[in-house]
N, C-alpha and C positions, 0 to 999 in steps of 0.2 A: 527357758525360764531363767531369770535373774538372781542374783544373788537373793535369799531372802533373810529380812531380818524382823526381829523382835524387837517391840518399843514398850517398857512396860508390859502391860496387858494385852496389846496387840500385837500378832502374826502378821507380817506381810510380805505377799510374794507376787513380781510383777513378772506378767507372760501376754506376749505376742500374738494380739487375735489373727487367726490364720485364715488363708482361704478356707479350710477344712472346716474350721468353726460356723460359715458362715453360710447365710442361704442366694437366689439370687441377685437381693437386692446390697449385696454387701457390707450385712449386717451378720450379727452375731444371732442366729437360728438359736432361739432361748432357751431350747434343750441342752443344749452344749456348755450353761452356763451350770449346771445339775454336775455335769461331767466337771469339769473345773472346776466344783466345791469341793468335788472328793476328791480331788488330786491336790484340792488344798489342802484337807484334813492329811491326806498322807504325807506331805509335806513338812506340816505342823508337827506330825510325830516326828520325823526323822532329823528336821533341824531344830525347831526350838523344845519339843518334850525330850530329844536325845532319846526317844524308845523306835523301833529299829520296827518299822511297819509292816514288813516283810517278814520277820519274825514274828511277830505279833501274828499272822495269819497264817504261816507257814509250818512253826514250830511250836506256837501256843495256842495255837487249833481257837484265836478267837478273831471276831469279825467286826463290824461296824456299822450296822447299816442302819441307814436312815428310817426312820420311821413316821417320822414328820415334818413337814417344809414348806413355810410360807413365805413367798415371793413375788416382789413388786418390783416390775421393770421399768423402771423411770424415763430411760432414755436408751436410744443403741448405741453399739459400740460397734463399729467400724474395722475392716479388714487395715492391716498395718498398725493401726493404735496399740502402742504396750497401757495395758489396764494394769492396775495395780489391786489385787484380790487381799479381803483382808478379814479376819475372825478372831473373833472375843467369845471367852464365856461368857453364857450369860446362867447357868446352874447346873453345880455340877449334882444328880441325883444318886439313889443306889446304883444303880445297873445303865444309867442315860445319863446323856448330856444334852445339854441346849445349848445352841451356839450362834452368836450373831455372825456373819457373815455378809461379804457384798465384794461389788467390784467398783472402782472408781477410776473418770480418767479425767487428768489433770486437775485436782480434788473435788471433779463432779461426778456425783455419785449413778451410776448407769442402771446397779439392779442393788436391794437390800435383802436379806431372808434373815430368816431365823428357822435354825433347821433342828432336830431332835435325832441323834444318834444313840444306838445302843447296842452296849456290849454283850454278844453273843456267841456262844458254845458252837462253832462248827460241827461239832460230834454230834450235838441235838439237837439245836435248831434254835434252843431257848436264851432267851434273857438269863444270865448271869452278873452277881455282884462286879462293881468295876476292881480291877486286882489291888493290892495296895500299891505296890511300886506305883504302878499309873495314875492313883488318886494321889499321892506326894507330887508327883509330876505336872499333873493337872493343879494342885491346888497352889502349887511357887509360880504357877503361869499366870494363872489368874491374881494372885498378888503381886504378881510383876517383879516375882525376883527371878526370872529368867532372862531380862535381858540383853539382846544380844545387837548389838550397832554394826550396818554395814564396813565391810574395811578400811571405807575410804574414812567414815566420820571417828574413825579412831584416830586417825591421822593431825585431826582439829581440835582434838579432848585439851 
């Protein structure tokens, strides 16, 4: 994975489609694009919400999981191409979120979703309110006061 950075209200983080990602025709096996949204969400927590995602599951016994996801695969993506994966809120609710999501290479867009995650009690199974810390977190993101510019475009400021 690449450095990731924040722009406004968008998350972006570029990674190396691999052989691993891919089926025989050396393309990205569409399933694998599922696996690489959640690796974006944990991402998202770790470098732009600064909430520690492993924490969050390890020590605050809560979880994340998807509960709905709609997905249009536009185009493939290709074994060696770095895609550039990217998510926006789109509402933040009590206990869920809606997230636009996609991956794009060379600002052609390959797959778009809109996925529905929700925060969940590992001890029982259930939907719980999102904590506050996290709704602060979430809500300077989605207003775009988290942003964060790669190293190098600090260098140009």
């Amino acid at each position: 994975m690449m450095t990731p950075v924040t722009k406004k209200d968008v998350f972006y983080s570029d990674m190396l489609v691999r052989f691993s990602h891919c089926d025989p025709a050396g393309i990205i096996f569409y399933p694998h694009y599922f696996v690489m949204f959640n690796g974006l969400i944990e991402d998202w927590f770790n470098h732009a919400l600064k909430v520690d995602y492993a924490n969050f599951i390890t020590t605050r016994r809560l979880g994340l999981p998807m509960v709905n996801l709609v997905c249009d695969f536009l185009k493939p993506s290709k074994i060696g191409e770095i895609i550039t994966l990217t998510l926006k809120v789109e509402r933040i609710g009590k206990s869920s979120l809606k997230l636009e999501v996609g991956a794009n290479y060379r600002g052609e867009v390959r797959s778009a979703a809109h996925l529905t995650v929700c925060v969940n009690s590992l001890e029982t199974g259930r939907a719980v309110p999102i904590p506050d810390d996290l709704r602060a977190r979430l809500e300077d993101f989605q207003q775009g006061r988290l942003s964060v510019p790669r190293p190098t475009e600090l260098l140009h400021e």
